[in-house]
mmCIF file of the N, C-alpha and C atoms, coordinates in Angstrom:
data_MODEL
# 
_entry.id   MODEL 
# 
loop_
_atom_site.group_PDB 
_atom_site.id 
_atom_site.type_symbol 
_atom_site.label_atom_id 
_atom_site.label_alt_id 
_atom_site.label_comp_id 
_atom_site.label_asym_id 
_atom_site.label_entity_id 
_atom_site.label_seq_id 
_atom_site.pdbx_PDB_ins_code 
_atom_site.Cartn_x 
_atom_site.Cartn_y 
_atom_site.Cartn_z 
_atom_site.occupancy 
_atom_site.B_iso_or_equiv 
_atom_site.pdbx_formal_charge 
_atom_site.auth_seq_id 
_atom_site.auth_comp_id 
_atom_site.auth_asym_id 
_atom_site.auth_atom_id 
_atom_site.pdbx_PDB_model_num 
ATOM 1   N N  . UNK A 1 1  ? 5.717   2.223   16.358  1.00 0.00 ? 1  UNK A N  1 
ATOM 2   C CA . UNK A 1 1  ? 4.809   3.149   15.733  1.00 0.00 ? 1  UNK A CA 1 
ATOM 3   C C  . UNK A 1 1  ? 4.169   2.467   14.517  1.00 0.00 ? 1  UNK A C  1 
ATOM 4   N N  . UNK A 1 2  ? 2.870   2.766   14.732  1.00 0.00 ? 2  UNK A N  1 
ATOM 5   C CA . UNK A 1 2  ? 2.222   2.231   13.076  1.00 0.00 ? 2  UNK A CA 1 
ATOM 6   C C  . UNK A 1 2  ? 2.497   3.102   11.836  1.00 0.00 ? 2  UNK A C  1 
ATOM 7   N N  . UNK A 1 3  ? 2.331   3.247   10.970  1.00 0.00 ? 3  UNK A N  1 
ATOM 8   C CA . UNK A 1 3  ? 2.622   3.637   9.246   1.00 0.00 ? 3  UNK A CA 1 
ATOM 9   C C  . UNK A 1 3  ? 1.171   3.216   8.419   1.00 0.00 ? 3  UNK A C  1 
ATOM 10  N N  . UNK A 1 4  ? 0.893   4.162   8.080   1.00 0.00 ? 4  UNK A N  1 
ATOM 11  C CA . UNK A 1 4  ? -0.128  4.001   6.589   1.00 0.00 ? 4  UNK A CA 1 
ATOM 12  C C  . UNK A 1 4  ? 0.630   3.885   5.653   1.00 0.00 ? 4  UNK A C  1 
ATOM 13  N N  . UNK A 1 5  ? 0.706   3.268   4.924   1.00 0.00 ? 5  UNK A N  1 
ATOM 14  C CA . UNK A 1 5  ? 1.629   3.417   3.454   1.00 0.00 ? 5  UNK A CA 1 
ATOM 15  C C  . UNK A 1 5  ? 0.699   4.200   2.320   1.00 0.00 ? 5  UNK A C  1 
ATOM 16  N N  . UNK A 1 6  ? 1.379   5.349   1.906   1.00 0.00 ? 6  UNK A N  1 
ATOM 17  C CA . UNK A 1 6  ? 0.539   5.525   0.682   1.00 0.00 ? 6  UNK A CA 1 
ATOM 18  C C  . UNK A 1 6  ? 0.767   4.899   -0.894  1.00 0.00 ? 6  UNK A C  1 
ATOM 19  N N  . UNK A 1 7  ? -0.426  5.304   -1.749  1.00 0.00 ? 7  UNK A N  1 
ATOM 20  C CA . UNK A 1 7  ? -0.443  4.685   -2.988  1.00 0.00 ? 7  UNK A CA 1 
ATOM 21  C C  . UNK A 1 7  ? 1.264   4.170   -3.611  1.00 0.00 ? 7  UNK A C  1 
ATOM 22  N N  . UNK A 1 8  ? 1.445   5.696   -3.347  1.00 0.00 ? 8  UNK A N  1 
ATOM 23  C CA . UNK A 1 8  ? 3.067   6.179   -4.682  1.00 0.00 ? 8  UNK A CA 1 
ATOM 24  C C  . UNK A 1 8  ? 3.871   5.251   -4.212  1.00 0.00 ? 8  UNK A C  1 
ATOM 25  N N  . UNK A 1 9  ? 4.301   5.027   -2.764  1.00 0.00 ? 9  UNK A N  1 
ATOM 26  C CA . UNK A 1 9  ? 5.296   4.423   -2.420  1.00 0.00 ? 9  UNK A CA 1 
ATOM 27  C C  . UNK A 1 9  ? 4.745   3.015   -2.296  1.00 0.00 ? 9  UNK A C  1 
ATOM 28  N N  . UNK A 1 10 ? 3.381   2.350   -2.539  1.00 0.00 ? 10 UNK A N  1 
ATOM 29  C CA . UNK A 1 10 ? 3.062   0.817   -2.859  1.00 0.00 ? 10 UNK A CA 1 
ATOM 30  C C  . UNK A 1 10 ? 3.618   0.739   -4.426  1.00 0.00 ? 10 UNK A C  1 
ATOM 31  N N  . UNK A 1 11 ? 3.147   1.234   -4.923  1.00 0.00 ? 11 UNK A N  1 
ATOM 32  C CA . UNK A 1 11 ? 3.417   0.935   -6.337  1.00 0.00 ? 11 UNK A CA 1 
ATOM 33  C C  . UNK A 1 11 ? 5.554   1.447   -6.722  1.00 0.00 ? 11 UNK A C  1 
ATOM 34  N N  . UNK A 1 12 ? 5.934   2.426   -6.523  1.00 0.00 ? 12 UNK A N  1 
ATOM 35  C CA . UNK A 1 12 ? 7.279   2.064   -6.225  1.00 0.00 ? 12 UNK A CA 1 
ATOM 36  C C  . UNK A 1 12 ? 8.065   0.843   -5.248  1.00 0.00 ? 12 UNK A C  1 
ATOM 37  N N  . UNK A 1 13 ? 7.272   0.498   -4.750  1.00 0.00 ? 13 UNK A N  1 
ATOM 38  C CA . UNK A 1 13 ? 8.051   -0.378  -3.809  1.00 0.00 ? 13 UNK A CA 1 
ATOM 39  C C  . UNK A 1 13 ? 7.540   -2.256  -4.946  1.00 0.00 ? 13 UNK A C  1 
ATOM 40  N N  . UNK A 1 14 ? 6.552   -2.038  -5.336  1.00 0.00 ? 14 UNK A N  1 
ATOM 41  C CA . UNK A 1 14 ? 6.432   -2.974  -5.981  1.00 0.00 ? 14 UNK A CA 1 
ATOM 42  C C  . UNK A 1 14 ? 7.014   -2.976  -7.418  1.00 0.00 ? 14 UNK A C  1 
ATOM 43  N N  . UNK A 1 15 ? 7.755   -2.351  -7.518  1.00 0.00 ? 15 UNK A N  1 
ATOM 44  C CA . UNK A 1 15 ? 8.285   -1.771  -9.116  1.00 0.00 ? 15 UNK A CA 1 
ATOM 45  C C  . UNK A 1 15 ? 9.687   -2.133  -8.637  1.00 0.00 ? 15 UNK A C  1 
ATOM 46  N N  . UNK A 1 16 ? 10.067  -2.045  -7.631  1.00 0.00 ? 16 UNK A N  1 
ATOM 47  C CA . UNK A 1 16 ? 11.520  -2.338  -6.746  1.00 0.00 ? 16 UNK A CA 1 
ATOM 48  C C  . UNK A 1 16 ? 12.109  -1.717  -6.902  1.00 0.00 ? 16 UNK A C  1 
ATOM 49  N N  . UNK A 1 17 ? 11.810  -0.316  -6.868  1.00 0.00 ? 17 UNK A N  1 
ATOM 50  C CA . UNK A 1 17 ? 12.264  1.127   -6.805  1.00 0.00 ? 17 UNK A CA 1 
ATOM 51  C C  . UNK A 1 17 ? 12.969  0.958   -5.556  1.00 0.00 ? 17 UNK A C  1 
ATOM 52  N N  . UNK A 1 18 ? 14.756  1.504   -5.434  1.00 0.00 ? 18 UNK A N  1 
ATOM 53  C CA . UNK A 1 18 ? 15.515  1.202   -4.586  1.00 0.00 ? 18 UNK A CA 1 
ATOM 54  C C  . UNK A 1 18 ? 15.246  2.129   -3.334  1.00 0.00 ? 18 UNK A C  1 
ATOM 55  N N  . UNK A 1 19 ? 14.594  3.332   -3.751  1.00 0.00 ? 19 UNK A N  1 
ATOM 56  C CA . UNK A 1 19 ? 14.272  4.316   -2.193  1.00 0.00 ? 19 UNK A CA 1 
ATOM 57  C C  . UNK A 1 19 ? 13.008  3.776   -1.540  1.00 0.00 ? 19 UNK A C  1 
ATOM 58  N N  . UNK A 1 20 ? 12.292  3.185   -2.519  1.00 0.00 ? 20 UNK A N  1 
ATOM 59  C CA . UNK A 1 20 ? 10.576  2.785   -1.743  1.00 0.00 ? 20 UNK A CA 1 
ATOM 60  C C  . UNK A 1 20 ? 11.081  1.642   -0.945  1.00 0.00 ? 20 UNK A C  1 
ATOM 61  N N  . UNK A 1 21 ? 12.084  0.516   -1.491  1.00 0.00 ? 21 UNK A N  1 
ATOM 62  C CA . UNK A 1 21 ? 12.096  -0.478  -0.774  1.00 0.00 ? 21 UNK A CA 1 
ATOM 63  C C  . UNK A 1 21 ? 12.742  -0.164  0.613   1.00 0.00 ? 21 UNK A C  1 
ATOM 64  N N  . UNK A 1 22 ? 13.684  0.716   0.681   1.00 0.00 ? 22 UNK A N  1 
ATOM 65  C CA . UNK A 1 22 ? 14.724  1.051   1.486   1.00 0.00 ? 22 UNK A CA 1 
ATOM 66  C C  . UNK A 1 22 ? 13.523  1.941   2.596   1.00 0.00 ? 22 UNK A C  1 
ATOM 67  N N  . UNK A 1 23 ? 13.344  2.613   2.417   1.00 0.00 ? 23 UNK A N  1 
ATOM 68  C CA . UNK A 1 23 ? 11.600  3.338   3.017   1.00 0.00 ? 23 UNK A CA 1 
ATOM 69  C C  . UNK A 1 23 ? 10.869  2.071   3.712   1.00 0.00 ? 23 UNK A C  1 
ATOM 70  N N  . UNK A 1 24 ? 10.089  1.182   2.803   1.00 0.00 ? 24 UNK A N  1 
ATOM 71  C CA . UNK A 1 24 ? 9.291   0.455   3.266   1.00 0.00 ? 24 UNK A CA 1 
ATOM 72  C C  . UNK A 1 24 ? 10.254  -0.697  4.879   1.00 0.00 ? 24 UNK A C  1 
ATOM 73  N N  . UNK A 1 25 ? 11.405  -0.949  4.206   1.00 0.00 ? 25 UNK A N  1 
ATOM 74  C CA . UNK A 1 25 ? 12.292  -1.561  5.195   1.00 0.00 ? 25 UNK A CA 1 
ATOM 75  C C  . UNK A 1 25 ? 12.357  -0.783  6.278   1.00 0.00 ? 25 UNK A C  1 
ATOM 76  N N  . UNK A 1 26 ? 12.567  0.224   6.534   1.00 0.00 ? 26 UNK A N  1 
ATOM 77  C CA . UNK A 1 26 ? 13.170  1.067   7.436   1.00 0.00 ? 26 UNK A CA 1 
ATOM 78  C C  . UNK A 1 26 ? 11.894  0.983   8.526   1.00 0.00 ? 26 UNK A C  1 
ATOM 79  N N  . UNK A 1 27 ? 10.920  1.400   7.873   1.00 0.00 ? 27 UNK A N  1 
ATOM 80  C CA . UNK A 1 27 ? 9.623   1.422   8.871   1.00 0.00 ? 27 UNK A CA 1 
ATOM 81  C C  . UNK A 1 27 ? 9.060   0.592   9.326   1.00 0.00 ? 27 UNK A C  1 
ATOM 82  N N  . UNK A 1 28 ? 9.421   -1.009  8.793   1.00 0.00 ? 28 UNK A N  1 
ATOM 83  C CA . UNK A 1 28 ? 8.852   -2.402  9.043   1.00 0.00 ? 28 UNK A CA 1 
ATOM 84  C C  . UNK A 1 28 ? 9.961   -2.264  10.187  1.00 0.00 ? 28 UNK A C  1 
ATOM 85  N N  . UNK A 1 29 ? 10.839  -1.581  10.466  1.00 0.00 ? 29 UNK A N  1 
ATOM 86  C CA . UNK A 1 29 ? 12.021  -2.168  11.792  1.00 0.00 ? 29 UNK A CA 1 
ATOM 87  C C  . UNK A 1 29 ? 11.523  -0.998  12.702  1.00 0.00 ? 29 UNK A C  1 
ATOM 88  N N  . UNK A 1 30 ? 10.233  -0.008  12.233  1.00 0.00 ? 30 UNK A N  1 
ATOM 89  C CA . UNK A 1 30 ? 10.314  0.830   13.245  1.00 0.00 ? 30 UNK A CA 1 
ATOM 90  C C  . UNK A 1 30 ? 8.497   0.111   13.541  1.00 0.00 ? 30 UNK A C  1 
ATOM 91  N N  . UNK A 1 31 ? 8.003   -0.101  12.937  1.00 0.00 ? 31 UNK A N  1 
ATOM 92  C CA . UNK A 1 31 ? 6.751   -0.348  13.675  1.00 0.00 ? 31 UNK A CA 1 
ATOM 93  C C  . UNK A 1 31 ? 5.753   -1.295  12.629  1.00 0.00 ? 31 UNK A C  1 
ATOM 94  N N  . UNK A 1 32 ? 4.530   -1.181  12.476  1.00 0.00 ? 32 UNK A N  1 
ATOM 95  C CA . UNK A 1 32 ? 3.371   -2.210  11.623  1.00 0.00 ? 32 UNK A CA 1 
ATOM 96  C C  . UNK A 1 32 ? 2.945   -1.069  10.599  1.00 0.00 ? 32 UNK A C  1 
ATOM 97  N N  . UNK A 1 33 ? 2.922   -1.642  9.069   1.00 0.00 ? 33 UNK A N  1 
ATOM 98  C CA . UNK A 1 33 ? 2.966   -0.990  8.081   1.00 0.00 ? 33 UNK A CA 1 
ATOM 99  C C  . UNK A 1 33 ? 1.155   -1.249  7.754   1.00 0.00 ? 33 UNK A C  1 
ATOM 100 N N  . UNK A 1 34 ? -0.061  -0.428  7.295   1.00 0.00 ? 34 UNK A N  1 
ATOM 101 C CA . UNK A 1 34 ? -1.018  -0.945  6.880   1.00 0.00 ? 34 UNK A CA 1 
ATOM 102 C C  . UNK A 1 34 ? -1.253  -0.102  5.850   1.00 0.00 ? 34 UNK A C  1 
ATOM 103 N N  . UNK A 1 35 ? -2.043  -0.902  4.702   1.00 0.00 ? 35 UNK A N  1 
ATOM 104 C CA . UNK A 1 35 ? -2.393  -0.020  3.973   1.00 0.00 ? 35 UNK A CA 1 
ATOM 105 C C  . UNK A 1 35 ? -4.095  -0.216  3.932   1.00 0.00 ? 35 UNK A C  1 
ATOM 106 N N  . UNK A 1 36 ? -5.289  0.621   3.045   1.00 0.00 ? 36 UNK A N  1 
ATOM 107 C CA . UNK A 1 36 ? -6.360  0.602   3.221   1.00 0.00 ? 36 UNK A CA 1 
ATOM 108 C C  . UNK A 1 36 ? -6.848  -0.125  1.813   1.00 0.00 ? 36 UNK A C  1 
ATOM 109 N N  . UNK A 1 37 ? -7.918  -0.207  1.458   1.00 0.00 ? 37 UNK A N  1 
ATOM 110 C CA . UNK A 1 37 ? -8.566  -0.661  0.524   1.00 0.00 ? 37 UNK A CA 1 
ATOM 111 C C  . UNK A 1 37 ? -8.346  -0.009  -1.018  1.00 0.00 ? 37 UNK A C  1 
ATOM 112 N N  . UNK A 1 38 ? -8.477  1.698   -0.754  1.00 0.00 ? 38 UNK A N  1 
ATOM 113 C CA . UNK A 1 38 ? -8.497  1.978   -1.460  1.00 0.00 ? 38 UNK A CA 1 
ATOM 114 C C  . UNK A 1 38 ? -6.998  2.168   -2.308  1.00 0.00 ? 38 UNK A C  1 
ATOM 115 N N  . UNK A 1 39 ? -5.729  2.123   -1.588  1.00 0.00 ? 39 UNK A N  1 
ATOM 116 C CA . UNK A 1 39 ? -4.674  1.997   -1.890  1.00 0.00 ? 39 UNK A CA 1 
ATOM 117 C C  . UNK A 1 39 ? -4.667  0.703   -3.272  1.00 0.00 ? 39 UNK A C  1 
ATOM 118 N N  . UNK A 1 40 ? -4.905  -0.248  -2.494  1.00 0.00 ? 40 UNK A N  1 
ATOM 119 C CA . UNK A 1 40 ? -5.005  -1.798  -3.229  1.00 0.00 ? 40 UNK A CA 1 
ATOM 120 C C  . UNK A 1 40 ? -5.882  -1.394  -4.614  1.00 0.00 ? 40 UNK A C  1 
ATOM 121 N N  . UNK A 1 41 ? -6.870  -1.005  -4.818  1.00 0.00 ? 41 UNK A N  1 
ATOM 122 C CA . UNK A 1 41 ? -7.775  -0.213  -5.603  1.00 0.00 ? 41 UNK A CA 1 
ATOM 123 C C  . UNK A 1 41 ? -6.733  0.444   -6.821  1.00 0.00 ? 41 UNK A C  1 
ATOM 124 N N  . UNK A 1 42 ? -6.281  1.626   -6.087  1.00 0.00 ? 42 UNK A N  1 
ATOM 125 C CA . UNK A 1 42 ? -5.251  2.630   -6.702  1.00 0.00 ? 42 UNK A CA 1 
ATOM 126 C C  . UNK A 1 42 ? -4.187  1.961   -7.601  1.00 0.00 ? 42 UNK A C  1 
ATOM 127 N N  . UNK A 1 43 ? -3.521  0.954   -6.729  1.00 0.00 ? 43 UNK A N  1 
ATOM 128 C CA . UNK A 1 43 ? -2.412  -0.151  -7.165  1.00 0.00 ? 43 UNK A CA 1 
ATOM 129 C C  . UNK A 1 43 ? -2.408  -0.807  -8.480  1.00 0.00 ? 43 UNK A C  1 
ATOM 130 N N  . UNK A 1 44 ? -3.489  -1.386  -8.470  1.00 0.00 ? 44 UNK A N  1 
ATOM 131 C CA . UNK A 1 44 ? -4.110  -2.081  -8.909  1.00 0.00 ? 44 UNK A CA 1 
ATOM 132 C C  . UNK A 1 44 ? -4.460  -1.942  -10.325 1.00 0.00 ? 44 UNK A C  1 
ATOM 133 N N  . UNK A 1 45 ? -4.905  -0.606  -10.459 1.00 0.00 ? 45 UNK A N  1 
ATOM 134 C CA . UNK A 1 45 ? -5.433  0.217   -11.380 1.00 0.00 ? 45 UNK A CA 1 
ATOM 135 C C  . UNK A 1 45 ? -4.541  0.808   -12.040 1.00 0.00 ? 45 UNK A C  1 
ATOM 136 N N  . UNK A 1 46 ? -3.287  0.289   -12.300 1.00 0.00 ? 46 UNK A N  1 
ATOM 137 C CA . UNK A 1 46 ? -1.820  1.051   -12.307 1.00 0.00 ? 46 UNK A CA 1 
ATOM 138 C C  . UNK A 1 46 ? -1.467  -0.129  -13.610 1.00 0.00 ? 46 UNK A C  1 
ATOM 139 N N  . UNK A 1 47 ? -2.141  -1.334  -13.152 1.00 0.00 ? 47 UNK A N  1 
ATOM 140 C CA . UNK A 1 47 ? -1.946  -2.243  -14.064 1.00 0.00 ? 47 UNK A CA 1 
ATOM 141 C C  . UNK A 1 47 ? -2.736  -2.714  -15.552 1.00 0.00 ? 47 UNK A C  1 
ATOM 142 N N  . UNK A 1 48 ? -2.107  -2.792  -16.566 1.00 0.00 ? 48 UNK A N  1 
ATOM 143 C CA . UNK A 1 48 ? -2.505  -3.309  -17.822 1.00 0.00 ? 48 UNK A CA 1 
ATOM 144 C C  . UNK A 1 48 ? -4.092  -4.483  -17.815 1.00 0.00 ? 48 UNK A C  1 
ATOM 145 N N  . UNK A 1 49 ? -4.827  -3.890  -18.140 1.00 0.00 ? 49 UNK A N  1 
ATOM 146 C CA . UNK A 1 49 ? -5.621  -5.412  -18.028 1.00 0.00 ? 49 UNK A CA 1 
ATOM 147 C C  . UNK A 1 49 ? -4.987  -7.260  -18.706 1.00 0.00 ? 49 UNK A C  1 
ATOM 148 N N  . UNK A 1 50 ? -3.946  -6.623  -19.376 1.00 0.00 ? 50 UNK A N  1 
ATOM 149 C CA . UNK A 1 50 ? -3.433  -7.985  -20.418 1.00 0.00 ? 50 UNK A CA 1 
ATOM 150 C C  . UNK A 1 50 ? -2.476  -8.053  -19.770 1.00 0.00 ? 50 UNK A C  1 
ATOM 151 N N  . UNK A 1 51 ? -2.163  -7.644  -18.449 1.00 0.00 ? 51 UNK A N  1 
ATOM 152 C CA . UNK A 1 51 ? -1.121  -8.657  -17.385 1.00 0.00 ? 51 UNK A CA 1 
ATOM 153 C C  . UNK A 1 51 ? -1.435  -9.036  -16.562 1.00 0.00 ? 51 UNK A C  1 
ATOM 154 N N  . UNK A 1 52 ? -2.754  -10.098 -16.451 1.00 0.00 ? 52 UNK A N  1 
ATOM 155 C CA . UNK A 1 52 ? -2.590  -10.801 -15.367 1.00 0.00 ? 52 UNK A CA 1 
ATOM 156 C C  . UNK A 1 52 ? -1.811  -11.585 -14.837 1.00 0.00 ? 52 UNK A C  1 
ATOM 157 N N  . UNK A 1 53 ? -0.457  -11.688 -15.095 1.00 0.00 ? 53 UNK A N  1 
ATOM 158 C CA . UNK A 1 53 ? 0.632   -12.386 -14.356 1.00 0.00 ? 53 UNK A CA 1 
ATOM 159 C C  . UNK A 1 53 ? 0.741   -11.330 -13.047 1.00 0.00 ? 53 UNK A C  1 
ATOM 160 N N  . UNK A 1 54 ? 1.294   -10.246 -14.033 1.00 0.00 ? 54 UNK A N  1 
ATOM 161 C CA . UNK A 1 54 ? 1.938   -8.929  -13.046 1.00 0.00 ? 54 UNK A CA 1 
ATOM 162 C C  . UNK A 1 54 ? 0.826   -8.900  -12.109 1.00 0.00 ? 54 UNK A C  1 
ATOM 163 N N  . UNK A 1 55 ? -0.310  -8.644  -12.485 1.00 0.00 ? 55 UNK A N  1 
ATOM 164 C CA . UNK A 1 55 ? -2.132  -8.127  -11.154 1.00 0.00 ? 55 UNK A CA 1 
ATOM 165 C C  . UNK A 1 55 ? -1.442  -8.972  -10.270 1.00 0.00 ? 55 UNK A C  1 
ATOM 166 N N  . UNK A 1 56 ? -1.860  -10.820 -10.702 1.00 0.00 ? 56 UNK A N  1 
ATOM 167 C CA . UNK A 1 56 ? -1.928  -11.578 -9.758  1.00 0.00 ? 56 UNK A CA 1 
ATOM 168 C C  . UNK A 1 56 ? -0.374  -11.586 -8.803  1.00 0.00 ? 56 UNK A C  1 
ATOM 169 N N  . UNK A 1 57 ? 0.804   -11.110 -9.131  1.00 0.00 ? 57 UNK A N  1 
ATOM 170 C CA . UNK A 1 57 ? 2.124   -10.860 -8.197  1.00 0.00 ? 57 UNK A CA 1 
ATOM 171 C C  . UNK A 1 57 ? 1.865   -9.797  -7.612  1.00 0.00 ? 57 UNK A C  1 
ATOM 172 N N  . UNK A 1 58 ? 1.519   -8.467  -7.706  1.00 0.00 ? 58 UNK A N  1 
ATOM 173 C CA . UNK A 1 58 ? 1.131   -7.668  -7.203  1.00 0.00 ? 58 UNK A CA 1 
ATOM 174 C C  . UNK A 1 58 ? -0.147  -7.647  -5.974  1.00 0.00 ? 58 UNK A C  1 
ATOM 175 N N  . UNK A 1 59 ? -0.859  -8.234  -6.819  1.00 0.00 ? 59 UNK A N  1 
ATOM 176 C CA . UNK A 1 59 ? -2.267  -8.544  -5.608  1.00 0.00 ? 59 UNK A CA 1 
ATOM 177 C C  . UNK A 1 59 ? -1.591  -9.342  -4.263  1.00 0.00 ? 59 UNK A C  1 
ATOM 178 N N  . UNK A 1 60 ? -0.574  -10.255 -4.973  1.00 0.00 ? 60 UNK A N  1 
ATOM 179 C CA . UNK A 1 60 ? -0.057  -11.474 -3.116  1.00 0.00 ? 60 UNK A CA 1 
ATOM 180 C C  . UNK A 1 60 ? 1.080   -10.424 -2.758  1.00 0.00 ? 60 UNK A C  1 
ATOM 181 N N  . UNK A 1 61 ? 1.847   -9.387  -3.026  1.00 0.00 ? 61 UNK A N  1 
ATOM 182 C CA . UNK A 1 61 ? 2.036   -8.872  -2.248  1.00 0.00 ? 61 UNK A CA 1 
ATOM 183 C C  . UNK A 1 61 ? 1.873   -7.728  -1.430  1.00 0.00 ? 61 UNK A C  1 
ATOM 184 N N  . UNK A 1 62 ? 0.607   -7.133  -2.052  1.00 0.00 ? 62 UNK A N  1 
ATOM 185 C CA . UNK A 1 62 ? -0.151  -6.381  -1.167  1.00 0.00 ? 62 UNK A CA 1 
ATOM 186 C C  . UNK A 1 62 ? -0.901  -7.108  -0.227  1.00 0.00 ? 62 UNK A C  1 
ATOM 187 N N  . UNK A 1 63 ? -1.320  -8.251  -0.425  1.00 0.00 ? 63 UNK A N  1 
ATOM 188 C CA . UNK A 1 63 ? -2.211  -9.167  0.612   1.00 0.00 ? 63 UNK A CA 1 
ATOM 189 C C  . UNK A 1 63 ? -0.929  -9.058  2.069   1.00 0.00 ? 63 UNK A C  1 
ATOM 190 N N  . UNK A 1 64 ? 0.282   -9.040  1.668   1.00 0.00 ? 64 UNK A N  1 
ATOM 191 C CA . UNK A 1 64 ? 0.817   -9.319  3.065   1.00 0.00 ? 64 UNK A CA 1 
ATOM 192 C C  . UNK A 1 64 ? 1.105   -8.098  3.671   1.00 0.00 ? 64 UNK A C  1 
ATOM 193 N N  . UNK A 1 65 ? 0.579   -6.988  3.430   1.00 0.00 ? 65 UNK A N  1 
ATOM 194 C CA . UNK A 1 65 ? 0.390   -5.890  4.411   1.00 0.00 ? 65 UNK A CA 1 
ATOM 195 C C  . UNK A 1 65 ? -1.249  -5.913  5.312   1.00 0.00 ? 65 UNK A C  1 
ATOM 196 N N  . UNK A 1 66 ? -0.781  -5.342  6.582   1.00 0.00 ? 66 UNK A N  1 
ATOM 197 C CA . UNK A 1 66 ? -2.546  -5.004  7.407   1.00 0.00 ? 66 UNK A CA 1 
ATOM 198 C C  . UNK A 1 66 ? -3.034  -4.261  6.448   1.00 0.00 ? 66 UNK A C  1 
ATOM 199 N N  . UNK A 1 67 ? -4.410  -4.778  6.372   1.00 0.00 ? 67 UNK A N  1 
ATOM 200 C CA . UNK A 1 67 ? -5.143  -3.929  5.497   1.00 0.00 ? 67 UNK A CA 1 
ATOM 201 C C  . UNK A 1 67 ? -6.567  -3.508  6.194   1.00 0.00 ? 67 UNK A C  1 
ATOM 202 N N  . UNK A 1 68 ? -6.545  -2.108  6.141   1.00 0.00 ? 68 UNK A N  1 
ATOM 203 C CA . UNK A 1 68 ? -7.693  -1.385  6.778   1.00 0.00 ? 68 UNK A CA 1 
ATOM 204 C C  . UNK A 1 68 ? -9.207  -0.950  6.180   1.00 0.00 ? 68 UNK A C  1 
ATOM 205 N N  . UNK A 1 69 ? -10.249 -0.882  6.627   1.00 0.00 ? 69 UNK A N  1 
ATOM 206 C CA . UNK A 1 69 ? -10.904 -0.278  5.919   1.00 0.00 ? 69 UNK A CA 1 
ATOM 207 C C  . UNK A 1 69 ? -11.474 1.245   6.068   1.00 0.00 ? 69 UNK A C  1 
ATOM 208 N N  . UNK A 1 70 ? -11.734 2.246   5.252   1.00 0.00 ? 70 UNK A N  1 
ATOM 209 C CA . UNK A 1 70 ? -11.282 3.690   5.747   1.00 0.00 ? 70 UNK A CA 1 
ATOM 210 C C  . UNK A 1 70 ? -12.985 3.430   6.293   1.00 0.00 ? 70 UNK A C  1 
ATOM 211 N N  . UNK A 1 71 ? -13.614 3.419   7.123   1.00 0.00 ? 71 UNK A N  1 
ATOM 212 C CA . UNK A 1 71 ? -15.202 3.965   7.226   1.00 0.00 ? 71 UNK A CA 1 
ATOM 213 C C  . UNK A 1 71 ? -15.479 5.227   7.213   1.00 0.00 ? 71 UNK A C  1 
ATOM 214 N N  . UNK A 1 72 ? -16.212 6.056   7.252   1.00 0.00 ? 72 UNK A N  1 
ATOM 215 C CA . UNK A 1 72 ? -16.725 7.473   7.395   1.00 0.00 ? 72 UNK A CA 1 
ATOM 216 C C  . UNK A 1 72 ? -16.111 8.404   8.629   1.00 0.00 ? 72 UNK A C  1 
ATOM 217 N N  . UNK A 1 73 ? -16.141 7.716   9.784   1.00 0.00 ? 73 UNK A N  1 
ATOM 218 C CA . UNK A 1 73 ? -15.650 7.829   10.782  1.00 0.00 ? 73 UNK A CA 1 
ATOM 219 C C  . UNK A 1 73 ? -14.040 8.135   10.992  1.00 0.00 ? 73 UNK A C  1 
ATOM 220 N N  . UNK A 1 74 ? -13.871 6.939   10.340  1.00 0.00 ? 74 UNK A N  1 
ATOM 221 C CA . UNK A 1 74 ? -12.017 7.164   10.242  1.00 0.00 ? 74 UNK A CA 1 
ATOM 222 C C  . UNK A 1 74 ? -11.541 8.448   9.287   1.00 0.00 ? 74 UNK A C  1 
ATOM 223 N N  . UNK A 1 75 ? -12.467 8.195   8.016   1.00 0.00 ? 75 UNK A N  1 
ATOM 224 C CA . UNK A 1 75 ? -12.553 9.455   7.634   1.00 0.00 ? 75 UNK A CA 1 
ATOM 225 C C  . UNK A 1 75 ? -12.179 10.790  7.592   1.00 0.00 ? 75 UNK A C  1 
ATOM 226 N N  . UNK A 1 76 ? -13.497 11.054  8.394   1.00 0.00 ? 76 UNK A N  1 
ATOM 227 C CA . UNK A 1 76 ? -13.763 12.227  8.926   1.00 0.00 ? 76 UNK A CA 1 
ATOM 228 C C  . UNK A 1 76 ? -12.916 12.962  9.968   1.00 0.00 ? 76 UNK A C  1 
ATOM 229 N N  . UNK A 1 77 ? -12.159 11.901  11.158  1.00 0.00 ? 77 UNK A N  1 
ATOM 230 C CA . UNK A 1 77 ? -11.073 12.417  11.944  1.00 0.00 ? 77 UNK A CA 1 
ATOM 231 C C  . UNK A 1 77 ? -9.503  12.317  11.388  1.00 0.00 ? 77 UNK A C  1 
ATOM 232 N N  . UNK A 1 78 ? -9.753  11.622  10.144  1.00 0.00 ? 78 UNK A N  1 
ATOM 233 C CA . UNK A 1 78 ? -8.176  12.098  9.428   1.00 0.00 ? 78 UNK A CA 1 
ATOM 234 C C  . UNK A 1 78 ? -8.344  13.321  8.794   1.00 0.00 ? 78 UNK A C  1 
ATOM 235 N N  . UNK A 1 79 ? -9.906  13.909  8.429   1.00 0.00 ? 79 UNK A N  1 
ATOM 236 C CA . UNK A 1 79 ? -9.425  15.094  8.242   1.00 0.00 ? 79 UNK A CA 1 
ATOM 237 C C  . UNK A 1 79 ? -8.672  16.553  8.654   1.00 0.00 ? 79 UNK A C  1 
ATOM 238 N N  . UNK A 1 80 ? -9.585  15.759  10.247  1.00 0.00 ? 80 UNK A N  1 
ATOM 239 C CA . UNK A 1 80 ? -9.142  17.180  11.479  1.00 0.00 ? 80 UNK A CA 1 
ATOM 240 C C  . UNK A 1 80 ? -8.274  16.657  11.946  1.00 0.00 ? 80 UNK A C  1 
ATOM 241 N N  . UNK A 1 81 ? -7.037  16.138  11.358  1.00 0.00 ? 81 UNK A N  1 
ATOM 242 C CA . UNK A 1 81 ? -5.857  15.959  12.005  1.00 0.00 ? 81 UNK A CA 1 
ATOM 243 C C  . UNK A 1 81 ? -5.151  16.865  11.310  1.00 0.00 ? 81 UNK A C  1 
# 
């Protein structure tokens, strides 16, 4: 099964919050984890501008999730789900 990951649990799981990691593990053994653009965005934005150490560790390990892009389309039928 695939998985969207949302924001809360990127940014806990990158904080090494022991339930996000344990979460994020669990579902990497059940199927492909992706997150979208705007997640990375969200993440991202979580951070200090005067840590670019932390951005740039954070940015490579969001790079190693699928990353989607939401179009209008995709959108629009996640709403009517």
């Amino acid at each position: 099964m695939d998985y969207y990951i949302d924001t809360n649990i990127i940014i806990d799981f990158l904080n090494n919050e022991k339930e996000a990691k344990e979460k994020i593990k669990n579902l990497i053994n059940d199927g492909e984890l992706f997150i979208n653009r705007l997640v990375i965005v969200e993440t991202l934005r979580t951070i200090p501008s005067k840590n670019k150490k932390i951005f740039r560790e954070f940015k490579k390990e969001l790079d190693l999730f699928r990353q989607v892009d939401i179009t209008p389309k995709i959108y629009n039928e996640t709403i009517l789900l």
